[in-house]
C-alpha positions in Angstrom: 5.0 -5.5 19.2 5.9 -4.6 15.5 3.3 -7.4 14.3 0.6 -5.5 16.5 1.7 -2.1 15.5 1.3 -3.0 12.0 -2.2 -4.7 12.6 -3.0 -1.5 14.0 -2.2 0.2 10.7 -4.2 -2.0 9.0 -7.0 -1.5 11.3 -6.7 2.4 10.4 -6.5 2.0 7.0 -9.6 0.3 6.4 -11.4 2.5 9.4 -10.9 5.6 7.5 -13.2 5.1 4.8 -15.9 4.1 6.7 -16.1 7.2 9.2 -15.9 8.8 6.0 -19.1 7.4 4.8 -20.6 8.7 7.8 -19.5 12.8 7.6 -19.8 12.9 4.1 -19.4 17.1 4.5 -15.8 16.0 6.2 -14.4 13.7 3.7 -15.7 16.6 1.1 -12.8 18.7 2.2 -10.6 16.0 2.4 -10.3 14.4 -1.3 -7.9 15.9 -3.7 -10.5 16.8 -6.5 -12.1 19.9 -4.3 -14.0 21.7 -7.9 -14.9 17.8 -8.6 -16.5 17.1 -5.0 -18.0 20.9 -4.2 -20.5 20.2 -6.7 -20.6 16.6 -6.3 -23.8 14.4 -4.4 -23.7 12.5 -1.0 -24.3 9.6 -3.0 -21.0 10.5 -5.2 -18.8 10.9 -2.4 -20.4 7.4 -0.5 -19.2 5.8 -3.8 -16.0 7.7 -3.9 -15.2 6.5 -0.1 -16.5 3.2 -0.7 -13.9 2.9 -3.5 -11.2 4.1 -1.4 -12.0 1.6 1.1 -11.3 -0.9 -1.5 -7.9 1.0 -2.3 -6.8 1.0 1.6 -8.2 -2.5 1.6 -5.1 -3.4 -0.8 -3.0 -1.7 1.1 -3.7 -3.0 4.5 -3.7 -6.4 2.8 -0.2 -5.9 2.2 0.4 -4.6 5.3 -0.8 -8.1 7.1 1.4 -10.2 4.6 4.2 -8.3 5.8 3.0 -9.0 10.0 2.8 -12.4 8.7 5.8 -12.5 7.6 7.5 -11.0 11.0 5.4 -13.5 12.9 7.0 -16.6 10.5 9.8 -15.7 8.8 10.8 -18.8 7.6 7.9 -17.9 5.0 9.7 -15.7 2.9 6.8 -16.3 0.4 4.7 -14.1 2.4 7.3 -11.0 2.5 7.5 -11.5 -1.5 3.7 -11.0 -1.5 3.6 -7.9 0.1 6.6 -6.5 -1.7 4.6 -7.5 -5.2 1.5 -5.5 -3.6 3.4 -2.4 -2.6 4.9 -2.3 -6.3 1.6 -2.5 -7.9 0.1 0.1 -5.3 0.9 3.2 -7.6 -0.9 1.0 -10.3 -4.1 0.8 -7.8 -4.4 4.6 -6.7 -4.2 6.1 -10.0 -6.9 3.7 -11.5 -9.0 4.8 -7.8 -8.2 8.5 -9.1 -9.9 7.4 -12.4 -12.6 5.5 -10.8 -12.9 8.8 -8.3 -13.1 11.5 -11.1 -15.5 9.3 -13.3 -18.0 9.0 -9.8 -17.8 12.5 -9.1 -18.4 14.0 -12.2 -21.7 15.7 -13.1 -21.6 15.1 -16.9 -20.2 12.3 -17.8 -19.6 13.4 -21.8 -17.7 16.8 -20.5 -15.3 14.6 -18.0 -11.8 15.9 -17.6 -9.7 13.2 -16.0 -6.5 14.6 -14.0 -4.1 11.7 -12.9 -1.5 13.0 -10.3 1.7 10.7 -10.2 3.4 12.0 -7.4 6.9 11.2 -5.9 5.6 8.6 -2.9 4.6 6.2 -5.8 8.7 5.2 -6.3 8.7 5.0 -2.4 5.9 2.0 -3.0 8.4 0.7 -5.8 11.3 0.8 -4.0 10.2 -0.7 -0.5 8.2 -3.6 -2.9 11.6 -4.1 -4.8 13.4 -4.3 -1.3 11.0 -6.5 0.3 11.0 -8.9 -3.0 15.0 -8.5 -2.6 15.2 -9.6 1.1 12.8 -12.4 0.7 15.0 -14.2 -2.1 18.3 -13.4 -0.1 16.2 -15.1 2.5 15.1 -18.0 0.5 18.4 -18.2 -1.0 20.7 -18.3 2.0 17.9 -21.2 3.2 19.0 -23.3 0.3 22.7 -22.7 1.0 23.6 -22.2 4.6 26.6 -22.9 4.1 27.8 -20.4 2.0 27.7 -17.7 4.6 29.7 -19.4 6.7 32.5 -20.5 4.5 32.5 -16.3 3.0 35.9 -15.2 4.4 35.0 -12.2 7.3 35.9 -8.4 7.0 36.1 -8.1 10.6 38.7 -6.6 12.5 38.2 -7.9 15.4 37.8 -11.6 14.6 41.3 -11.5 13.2 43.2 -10.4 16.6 
C-alpha cells in the first residue's frame, strides 16, 4: 500500500509539468516569478515547465528509491540513496530558480536573479539526514545482530 502510494507521488510529480506544458496561461499564474512570467513568451514558460519537469524528475526519483527500499529492505543501500537525493534537493531547486529566471527574462544583460531559500529546504535536509541515519543503523545492526540482543532491556514489564 505505502510502496503504491508513493508510486503514485511519483506519478504526480512528474505529471505536473507536463499538463503544464499544455495550459501554458495556467502554469503562468502558478510560478513564483509572476512580473518575470506576465511578460514572458509561451516558448519561455514551455522551457521553464520543461525544466521543472526535470526538477520533479529528481524528486520522484528519490521517491522510487525510497518504494524500493520498503519493497526490499534488506537493501539499505537504496534508502541511503534517497536520503543523499533529498539532501541535495534544496541544491536542485535553487539552481531550477536560476535556470527559471535566466529562461524567462526578456533582456538577458538587465537580469536580476532572486533566489528564495525558504524554510522546507531544512525539512529536505533533515528527512535526507534521517533516512541516511536509519539506513546505517540498518546496515549496522545487519553486521552485528547480536548486539541488540545482548543490550540489557529498560522494560518494566520483562522484569516481573
Amino acid at each position: 500500500m505505502i510502496r503504491t502510494a508513493l508510486a503514485i507521488y511519483a506519478l504526480g510529480l512528474l505529471a505536473y509539468p507536463v499538463v503544464s506544458l499544455m495550459d501554458v496561461e495556467d502554469y503562468r499564474a502558478t510560478l513564483d516569478h509572476v512580473e518575470e512570467s506576465l511578460a514572458a513568451t509561451a516558448v519561455q514558460l514551455q522551457t521553464v515547465a520543461a525544466l521543472q519537469w526535470l526538477k520533479n524528475a529528481y524528486l520522484a526519483f528519490a521517491v522510487l528509491l525510497l518504494a524500493r527500499y520498503i519493497g526490499a529492505p534488506e537493501k539499505p543501500a537504496d534508502l541511503s540513496k534517497a536520503g543523499g537525493l533529498l539532501m541535495a534537493y534544496p541544491i536542485i531547486d535553487v539552481l531550477w530558480q536560476v535556470l527559471a529566471q535566466v529562461a524567462m527574462s526578456i533582456d538577458p544583460e538587465d537580469l536580476n536573479i532572486n533566489i528564495q531559500l525558504r524554510s522546507d529546504y531544512l525539512l529536505y535536509g533533515m528527512l535526507g539526514l534521517g533516512l541516511i541515519g536509519i539506513a546505517r543503523a540498518r546496515s549496522d545492526n545487519d553486521s552485528n545482530p547480536g548486539v541488540i540482543a545482548q543490550l540489557p532491556s529498560n522494560d518494566k514489564g520483562a522484569q516481573a
